[in-house]
C-alpha positions as CSV (number, residue, x, y, z in Angstrom):
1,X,-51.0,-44.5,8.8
2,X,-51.3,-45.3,5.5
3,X,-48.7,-48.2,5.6
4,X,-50.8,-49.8,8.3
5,X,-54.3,-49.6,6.1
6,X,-52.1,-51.0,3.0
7,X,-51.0,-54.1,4.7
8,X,-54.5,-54.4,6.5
9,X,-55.7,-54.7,3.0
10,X,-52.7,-57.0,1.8
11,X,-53.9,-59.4,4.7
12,X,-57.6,-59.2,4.3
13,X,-57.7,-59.9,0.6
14,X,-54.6,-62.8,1.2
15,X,-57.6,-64.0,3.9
16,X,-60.5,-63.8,1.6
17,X,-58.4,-65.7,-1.0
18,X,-57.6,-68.3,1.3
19,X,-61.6,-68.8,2.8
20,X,-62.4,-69.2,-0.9
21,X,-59.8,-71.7,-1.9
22,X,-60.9,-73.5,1.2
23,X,-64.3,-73.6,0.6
24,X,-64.0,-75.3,-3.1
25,X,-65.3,-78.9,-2.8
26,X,-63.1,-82.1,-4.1
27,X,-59.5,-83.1,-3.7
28,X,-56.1,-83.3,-5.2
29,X,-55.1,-86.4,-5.7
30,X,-51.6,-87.4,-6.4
31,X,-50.1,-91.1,-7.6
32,X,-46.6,-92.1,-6.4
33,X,-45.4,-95.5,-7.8
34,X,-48.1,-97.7,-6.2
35,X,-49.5,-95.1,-3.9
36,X,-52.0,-92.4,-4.4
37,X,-52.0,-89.6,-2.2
38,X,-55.3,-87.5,-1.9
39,X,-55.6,-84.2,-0.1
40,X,-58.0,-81.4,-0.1
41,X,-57.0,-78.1,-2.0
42,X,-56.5,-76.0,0.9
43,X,-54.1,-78.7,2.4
44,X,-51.8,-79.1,-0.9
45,X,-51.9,-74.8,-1.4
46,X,-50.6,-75.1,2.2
47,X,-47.6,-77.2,2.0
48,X,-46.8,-75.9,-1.1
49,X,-46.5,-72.6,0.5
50,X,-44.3,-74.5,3.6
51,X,-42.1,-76.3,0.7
52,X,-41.6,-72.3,-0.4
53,X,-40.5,-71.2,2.4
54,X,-38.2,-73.6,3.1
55,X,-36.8,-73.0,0.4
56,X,-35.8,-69.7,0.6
57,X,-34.2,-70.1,4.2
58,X,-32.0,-72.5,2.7
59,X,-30.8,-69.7,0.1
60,X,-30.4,-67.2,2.9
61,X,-28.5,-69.8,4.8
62,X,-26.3,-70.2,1.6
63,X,-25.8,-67.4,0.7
64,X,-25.2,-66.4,3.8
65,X,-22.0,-68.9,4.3
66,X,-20.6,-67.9,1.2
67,X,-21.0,-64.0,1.4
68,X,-20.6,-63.7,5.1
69,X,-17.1,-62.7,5.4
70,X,-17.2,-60.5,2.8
71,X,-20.8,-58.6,4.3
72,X,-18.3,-58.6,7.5
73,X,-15.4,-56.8,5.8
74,X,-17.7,-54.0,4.3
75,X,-19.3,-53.5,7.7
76,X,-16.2,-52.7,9.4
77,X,-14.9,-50.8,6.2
78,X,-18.1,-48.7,6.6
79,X,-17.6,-48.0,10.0
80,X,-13.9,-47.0,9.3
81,X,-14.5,-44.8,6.7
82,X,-17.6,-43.0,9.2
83,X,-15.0,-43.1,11.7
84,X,-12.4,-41.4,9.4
85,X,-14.7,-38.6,7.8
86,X,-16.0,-37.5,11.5
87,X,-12.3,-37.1,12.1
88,X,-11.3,-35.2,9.1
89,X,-14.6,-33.2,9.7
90,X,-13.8,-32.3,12.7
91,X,-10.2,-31.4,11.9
92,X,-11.1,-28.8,9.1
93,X,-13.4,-27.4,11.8
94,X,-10.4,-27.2,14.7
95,X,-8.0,-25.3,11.8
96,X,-10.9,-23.2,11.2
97,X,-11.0,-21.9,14.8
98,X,-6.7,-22.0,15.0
99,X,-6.9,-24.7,17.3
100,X,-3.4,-26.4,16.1
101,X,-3.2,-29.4,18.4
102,X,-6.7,-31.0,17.7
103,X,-5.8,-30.5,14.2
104,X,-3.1,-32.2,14.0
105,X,-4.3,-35.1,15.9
106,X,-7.4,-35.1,13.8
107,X,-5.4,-35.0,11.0
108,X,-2.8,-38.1,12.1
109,X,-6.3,-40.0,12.9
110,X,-8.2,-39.6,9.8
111,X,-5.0,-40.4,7.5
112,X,-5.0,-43.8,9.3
113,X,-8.6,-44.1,9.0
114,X,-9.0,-42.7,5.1
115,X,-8.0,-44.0,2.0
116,X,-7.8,-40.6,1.0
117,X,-4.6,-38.7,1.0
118,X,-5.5,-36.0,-0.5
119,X,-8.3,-34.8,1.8
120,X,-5.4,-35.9,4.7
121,X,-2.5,-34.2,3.3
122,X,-4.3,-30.9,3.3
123,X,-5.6,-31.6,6.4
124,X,-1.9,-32.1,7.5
125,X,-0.4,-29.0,5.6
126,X,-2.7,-26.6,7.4
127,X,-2.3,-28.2,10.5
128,X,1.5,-28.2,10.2
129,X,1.2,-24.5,8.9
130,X,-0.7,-23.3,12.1
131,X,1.7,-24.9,14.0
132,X,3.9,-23.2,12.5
133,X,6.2,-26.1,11.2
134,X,6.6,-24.8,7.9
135,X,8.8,-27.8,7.0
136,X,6.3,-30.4,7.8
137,X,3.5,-27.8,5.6
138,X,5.5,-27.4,2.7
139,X,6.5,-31.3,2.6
140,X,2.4,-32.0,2.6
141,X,1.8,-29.6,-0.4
142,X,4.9,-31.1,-2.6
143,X,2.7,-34.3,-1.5
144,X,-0.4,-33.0,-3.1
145,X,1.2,-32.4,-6.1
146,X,0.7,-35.7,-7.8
147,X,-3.0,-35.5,-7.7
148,X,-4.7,-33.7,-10.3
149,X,-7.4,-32.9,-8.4
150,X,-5.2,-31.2,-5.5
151,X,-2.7,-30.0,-8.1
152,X,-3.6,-26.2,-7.7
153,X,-3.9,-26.3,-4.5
154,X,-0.8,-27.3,-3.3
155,X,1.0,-25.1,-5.7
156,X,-0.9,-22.0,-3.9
157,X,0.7,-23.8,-0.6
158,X,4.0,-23.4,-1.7
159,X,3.7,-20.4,-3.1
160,X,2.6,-19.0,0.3
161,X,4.8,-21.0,2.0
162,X,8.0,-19.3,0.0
163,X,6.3,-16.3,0.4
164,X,6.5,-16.6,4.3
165,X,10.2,-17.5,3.9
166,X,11.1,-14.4,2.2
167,X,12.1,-17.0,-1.3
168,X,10.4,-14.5,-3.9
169,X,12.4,-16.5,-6.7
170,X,10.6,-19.7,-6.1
171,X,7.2,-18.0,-5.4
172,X,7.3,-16.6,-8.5
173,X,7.9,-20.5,-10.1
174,X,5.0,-21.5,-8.1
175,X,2.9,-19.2,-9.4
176,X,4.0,-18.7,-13.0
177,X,3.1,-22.5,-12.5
178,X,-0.7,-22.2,-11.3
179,X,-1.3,-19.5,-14.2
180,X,0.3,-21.8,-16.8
181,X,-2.4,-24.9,-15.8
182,X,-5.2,-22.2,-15.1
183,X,-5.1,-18.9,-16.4
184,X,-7.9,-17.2,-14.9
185,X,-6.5,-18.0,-11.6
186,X,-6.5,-14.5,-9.6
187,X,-3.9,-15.5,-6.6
188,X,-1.5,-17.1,-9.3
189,X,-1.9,-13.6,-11.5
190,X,-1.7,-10.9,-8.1
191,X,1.5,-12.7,-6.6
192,X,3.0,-13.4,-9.8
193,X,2.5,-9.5,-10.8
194,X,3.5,-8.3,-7.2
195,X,6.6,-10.5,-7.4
196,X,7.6,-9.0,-10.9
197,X,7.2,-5.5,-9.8
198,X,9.0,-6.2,-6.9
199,X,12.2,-7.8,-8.2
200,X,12.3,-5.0,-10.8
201,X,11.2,-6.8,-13.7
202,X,9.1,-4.6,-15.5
203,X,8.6,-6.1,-18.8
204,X,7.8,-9.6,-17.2
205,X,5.5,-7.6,-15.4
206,X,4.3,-5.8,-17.9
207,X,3.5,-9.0,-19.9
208,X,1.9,-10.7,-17.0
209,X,-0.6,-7.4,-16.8
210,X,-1.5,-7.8,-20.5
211,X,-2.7,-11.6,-20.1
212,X,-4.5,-10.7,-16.9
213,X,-6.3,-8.2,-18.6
214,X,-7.3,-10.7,-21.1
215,X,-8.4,-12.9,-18.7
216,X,-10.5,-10.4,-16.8
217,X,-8.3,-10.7,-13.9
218,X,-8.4,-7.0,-13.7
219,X,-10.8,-4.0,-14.3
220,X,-9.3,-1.9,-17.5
221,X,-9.2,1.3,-15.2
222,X,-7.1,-0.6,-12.3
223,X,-4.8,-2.0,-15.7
224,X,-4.0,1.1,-16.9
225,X,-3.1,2.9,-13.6
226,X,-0.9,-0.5,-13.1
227,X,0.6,0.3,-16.5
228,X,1.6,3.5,-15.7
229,X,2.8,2.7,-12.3
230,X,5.3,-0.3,-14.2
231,X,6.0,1.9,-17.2
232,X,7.6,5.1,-15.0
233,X,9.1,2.6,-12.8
234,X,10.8,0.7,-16.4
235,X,11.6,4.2,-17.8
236,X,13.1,5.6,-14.2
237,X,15.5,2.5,-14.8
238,X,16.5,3.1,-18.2
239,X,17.2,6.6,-17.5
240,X,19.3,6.0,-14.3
241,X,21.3,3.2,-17.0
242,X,22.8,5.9,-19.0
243,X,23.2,8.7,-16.1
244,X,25.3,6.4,-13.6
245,X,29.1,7.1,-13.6
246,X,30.1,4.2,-15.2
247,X,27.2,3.2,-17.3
248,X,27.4,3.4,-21.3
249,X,28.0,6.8,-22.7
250,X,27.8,6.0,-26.2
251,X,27.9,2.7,-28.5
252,X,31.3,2.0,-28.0
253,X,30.8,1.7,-24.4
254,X,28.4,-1.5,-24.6
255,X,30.0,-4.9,-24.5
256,X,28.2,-7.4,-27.4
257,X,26.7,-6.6,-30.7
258,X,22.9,-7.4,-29.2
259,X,23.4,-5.0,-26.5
260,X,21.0,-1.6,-26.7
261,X,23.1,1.0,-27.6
262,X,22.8,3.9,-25.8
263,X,20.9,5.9,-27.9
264,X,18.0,3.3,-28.0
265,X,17.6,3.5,-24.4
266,X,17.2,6.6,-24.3
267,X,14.3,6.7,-26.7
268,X,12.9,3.9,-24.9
269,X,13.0,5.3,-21.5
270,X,11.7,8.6,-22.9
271,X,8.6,6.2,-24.9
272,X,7.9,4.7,-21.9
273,X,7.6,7.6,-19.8
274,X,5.3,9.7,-22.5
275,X,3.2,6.1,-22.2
276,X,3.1,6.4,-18.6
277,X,2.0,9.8,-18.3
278,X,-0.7,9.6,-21.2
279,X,-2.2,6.5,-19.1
280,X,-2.3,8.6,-15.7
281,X,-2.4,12.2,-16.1
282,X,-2.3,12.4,-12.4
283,X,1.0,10.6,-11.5
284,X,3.7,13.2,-10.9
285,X,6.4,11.0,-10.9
286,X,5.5,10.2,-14.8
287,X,5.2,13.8,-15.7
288,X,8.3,14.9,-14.4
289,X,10.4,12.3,-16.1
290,X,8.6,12.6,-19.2
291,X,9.3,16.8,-19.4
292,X,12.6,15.8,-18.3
293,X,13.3,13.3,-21.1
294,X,11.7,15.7,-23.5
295,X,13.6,18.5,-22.6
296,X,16.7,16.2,-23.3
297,X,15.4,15.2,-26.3
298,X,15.6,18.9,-27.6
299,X,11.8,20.2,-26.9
300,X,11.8,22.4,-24.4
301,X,8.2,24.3,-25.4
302,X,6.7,20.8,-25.1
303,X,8.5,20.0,-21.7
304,X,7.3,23.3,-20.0
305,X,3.6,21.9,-21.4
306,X,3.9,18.9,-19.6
307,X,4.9,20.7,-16.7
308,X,2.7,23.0,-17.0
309,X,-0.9,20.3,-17.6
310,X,0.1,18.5,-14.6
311,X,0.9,21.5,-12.4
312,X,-3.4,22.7,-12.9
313,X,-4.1,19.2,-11.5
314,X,-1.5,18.6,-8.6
315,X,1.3,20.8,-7.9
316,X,4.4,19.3,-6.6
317,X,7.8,19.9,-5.6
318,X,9.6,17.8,-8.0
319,X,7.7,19.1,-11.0
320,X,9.0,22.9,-9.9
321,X,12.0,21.3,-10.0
322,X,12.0,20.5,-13.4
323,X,10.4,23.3,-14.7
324,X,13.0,25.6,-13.0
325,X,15.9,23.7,-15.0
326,X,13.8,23.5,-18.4
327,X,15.9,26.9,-19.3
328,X,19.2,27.0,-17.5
329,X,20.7,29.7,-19.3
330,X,17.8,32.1,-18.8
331,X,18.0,34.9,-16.7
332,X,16.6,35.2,-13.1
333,X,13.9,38.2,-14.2
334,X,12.4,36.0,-17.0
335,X,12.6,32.4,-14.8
336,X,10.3,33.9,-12.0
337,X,8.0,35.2,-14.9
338,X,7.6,31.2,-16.5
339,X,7.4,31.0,-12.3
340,X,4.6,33.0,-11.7
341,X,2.7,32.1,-15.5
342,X,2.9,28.4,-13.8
343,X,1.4,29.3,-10.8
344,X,-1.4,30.5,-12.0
345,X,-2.8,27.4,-13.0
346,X,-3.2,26.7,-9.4
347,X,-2.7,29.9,-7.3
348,X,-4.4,28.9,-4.4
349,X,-2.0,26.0,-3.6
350,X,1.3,26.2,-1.2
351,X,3.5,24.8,-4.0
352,X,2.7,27.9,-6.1
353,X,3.4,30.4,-3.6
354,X,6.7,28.0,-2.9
355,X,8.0,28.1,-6.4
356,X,7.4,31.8,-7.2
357,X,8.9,33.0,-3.8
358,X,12.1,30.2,-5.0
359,X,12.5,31.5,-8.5
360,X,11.9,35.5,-6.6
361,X,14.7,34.9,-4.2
362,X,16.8,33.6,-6.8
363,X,16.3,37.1,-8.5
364,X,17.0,38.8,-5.9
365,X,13.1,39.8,-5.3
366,X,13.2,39.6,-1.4
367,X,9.5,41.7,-0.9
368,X,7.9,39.4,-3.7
369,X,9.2,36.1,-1.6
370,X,8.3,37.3,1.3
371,X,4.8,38.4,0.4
372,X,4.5,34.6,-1.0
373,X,5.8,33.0,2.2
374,X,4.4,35.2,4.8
375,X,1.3,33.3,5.2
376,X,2.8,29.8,5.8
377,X,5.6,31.3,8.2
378,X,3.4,31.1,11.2
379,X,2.6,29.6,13.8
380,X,3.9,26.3,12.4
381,X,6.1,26.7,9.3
382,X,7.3,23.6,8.2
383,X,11.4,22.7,7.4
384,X,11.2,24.3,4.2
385,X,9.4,27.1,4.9
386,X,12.1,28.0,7.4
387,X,14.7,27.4,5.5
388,X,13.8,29.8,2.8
389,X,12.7,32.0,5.1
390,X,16.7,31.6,6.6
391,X,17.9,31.8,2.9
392,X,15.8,35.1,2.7
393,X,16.8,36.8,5.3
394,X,20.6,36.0,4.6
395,X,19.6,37.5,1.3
396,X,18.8,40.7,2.7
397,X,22.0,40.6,4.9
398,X,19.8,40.1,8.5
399,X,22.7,37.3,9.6
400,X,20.4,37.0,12.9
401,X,17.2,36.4,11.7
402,X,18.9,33.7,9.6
403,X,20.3,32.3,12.7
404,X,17.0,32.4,14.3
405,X,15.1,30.6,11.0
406,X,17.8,28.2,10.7
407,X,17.7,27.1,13.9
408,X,13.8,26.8,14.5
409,X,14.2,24.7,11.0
410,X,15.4,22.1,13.4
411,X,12.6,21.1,15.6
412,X,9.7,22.2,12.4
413,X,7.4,19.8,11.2
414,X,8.6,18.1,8.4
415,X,7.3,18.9,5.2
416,X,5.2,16.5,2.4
417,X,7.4,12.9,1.4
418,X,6.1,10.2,-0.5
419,X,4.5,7.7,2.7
420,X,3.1,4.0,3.1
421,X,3.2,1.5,5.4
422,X,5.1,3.3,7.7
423,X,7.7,4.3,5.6
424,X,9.0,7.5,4.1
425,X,11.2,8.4,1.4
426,X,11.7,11.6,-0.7
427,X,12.1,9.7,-3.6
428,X,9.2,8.0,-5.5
429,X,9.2,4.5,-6.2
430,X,6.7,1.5,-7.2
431,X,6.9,-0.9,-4.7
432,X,7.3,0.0,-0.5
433,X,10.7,-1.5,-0.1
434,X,9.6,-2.8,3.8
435,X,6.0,-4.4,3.0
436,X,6.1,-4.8,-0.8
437,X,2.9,-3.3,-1.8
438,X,2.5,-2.3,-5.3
439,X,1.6,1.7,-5.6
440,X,1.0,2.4,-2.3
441,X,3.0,5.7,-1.7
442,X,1.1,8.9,-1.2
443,X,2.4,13.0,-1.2
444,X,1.4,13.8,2.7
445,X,3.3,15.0,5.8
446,X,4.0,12.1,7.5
447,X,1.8,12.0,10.8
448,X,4.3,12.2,13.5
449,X,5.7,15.2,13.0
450,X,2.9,17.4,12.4
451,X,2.9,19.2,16.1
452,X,6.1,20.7,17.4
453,X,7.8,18.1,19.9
454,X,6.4,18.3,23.4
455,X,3.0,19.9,22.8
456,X,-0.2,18.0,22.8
457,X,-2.8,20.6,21.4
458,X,-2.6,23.3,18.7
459,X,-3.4,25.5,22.2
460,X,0.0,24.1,23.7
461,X,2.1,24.5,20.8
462,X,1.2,27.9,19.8
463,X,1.9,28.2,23.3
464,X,5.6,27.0,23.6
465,X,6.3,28.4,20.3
466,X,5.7,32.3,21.4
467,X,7.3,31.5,24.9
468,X,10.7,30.5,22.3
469,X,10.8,33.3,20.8
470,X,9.1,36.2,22.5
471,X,11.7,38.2,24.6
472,X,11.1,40.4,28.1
473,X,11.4,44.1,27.3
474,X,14.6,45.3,28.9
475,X,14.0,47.4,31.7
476,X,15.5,50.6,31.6
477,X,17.3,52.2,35.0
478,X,15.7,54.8,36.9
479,X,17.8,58.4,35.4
480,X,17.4,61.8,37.6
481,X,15.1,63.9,36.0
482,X,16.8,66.2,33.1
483,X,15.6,69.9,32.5
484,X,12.6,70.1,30.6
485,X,13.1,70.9,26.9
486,X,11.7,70.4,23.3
487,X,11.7,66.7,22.5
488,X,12.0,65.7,19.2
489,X,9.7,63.7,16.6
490,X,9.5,59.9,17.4
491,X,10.5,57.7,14.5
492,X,9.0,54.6,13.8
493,X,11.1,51.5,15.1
494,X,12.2,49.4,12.3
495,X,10.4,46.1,11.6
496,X,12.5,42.8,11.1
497,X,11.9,39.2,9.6
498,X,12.5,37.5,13.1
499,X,10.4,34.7,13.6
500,X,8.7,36.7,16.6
501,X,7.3,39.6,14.2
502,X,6.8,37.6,11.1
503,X,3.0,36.7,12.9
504,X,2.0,40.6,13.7
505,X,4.2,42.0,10.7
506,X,0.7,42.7,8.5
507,X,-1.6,44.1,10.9
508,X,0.5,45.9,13.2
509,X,-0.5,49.9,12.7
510,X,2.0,52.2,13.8
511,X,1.0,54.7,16.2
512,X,2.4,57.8,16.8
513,X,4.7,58.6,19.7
514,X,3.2,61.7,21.9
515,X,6.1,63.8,22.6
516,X,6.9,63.8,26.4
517,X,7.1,66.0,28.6
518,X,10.9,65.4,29.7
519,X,13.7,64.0,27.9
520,X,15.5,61.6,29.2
521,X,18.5,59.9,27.7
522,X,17.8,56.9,25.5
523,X,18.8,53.7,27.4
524,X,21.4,51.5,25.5
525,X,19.1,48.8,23.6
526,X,20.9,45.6,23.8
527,X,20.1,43.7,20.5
528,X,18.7,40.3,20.9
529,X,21.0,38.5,18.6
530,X,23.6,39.1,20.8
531,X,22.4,38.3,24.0
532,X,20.4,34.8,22.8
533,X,22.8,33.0,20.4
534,X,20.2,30.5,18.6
535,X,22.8,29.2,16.3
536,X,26.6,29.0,17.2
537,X,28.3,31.2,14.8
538,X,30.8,30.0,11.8
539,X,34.4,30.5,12.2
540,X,33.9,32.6,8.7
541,X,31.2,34.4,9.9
542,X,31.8,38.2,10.2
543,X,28.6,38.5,12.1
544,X,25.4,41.2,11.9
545,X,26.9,43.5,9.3
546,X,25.6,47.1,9.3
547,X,22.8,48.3,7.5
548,X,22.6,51.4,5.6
549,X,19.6,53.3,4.2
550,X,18.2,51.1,1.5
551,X,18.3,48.2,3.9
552,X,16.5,49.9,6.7
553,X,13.8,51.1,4.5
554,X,13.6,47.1,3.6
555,X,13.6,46.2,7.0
556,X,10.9,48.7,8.0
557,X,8.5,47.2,5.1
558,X,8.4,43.9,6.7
């Protein structure tokens, strides 16, 4: 609206101008050679306006004959390069939704439409790489290497693409690469680190840490739980360097004058490890190594406090394992006294009651293990559990209740192993072999093998578990009746460690037998070991040996 009231005005004033100049009185007169030409002023304003006009159609007309082709060449150019963007536009949108064909026909069409490969060879690469011609990907990115501005990006193409063909080697080039021209580049520092760790390089991996750290790659808290993790892993190394059969045993052993002698490892692994565990209190794997290497080093006190700090925050098997060889010279007495003093900085936990009813069997203390095993021997003991309940009874000379423990050991749950990903391994380690993932392992029973095979509820399981164990009372045959006479005082039947009365062994109350009326003769109690063979016996086994007083009186207090 306001255009059309601004040229309304242009044309009324241009009109108001031209009325005036009309109206002015006289004329213009001009003299060619002999002739004079006169003409009013509103005539000669007109054709000088005509002889303007003219003129500038002839310069459109020129310059349109000598810029013409050129005008045509950028018209089509234009159109091309629309033409080319729409396809590359719509390319990045069909590899956006996986849609590998139309991208790489999009692709093929805006790299003959575009003058710009570098927009086209990544266009191509991820194409090629959702198509899953790795070949065709990885030639685009060694493309895009040659322009600055797609420099990075290709190099994080390769490195995926050796990462997908299993070549860790050159993944590791690619991104040692990327970090070199950028520093604070996260991928280039995460696979670089990851790839380190991996192949076992630990002072690479280490250094690679450090500069992350300075570049703010990584929170301080995540760096020194990393260092830790790297640092056990480094001294785990050096330790196993010196302890293999035919590793170095002293200086002579080591080929080359630069070589660590044998002594320096050791204080290095042992560094390393006191590091580690300093950094993360928590990590079991640190503290055992470290009381172990201190204990070699000749400090036992300060080995058994090591043990002994990280026991009050997570108990675990291989830390009792440690602590029971701090001393091996000691006696049995005094090693389940250090037993129970350590677990008492976390009673409440299995591993306690595990290592004190260890270090009791060991002495020879079957009513204190069994008092610290009873309450994980039912309904579900685990592999362990039955096994020292097996090595317990054998202790106290019960060869069928051994049987019976040994053999239910098979189809137990398994007990705690270090998990991820799938995997499982008793022995710790930095990396998951199978996935590669960096710290990953956790102490839990795996989740398979938590329920006894076959059952689907607790309900079931409880179920089939009393049904394998729990035998029919044999049934006596019917005697003729005997005179009637005094009959003498009932005695309480002897208790066992069976599987089958470890469950009721506690709050079972003995009742007294009324004396009956008539005596009849005791039927022949067939024992159960005999008739059910759980476990086929050894050649060398002499079988259920016979129990005397002191072992009855055992038997009975279970």
């Amino acid at each position: 609206m306001i255009r059309a009231l601004w040229y309304f005005f242009i044309v009324a004033v241009l009109a108001a101008l031209t009325a005036a100049i009309a109206g002015v009185p006289g004329d213009i007169v001009a003299t060619v050679g002999d002739r004079q030409i006169a003409m009013s002023v509103a005539t000669a304003l007109g054709l000088v306006a005509v002889l303007v006009g003219l003129a500038i159609f002839a310069e459109r007309i020129i310059s349109f004959v000598m810029h013409g082709p050129g005008n045509a060449v950028s018209f089509w150019q234009s159109r091309r390069e629309v033409r080319g963007y729409e396809a590359l536009s719509r390319g990045l949108l069909a590899v956006a939704s996986g849609d590998g064909q139309s991208a790489r026909r999009y692709a093929d069409k805006a790299d003959k439409l575009l003058e710009q490969p570098a927009m086209t060879l990544l266009l191509s690469a991820q194409a090629a790489k959702l198509n899953g011609d790795e070949v065709a990907s990885g030639k685009a990115f060694r493309a895009m290497l040659a322009a600055p501005e797609t420099h990075g990006l290709a190099l994080k193409g390769l490195y995926e693409h050796a990462m997908t063909s299993g070549d860790l080697d050159q993944a590791r080039v690619h991104a040692a690469r990327a970090l070199d021209a950028s520093p604070a580049t996260p991928w280039a520092f995460e696979g670089k680190f990851a790839i380190e760790a991996r192949q076992g390089n630990y002072e690479a991996a280490i250094e690679t840490l450090d500069k992350g750290l300075g570049q703010g790659l990584v929170e301080r808290t995540d760096a020194r739980r990393r260092r830790a993790v790297v640092l056990t892993a480094l001294a785990q190394a050096e330790a196993a360097r010196i302890e293999v059969p035919d590793g170095p045993r002293d200086e002579e052993d080591i080929d080359g004058g630069d070589a660590p002698s044998v002594q320096a490892i050791r204080a290095g692994a042992l560094r390393h490890a006191i590091e580690a565990r300093d950094l993360a209190p928590d990590l079991v794997p640190a503290a055992a190594l470290a009381s172990r290497l201190v204990f070699e080093d000749g400090r036992a006190r300060r080995a058994q406090k090591i043990i002994e700090d990280a026991w009050a925050r997570s108990p675990h098997p291989d830390l009792a394992n440690v602590f029971l060889d701090i001393f091996p010279v000691e006696a049995a007495e005094q090693r389940l006294k250090r037993a129970r003093a350590l677990a008492a900085r976390n009673p409440d936990h299995v591993e306690s009651h595990v290592l004190v009813a260890r270090a009791a069997i060991a002495a020879r203390r079957f009513d204190d293990a069994r008092e610290q095993l009873i309450a994980y021997a039912e309904p579900f003991p685990s592999r362990r559990i039955c096994m020292l309940m097996a090595e317990l009874s054998e202790g106290m000379g019960d060869m069928g209740a051994t049987r019976e423990w040994l053999s239910r050991s098979v189809k137990a749950p398994a007990d705690a192993q270090w998990v991820a990903d799938g995997y499982r391994t008793t022995s710790w380690a930095p990396v998951v072999p199978t996935t590669g993932a960096f710290d990953a392992f956790e102490w839990r029973a795996p989740t398979d093998a938590v329920m006894p095979i076959g059952s689907s509820s607790t309900e079931e399981a409880m179920a089939q578990a009393a049904e394998a164990v729990v035998l029919p009372v044999p049934v006596a045959a019917p005697t003729p009746p005997a005179p009637v006479e005094e009959a003498p005082e009932a005695q309480p039947a002897a208790k066992d460690i069976t599987p089958a009365k470890v469950a009721s062994a506690d709050n079972s109350n003995e009742q007294p037998v009324p004396p009956a009326p008539v005596a009849a003769p005791a039927p022949e109690l067939i024992d159960i070991h005999e008739e059910i063979d759980f476990m086929p016996p050894r050649p060398d086994d002499p079988g259920p040996a016979a129990f005397d007083e002191e072992d009855e009186d055992r038997r009975a207090s279970w």
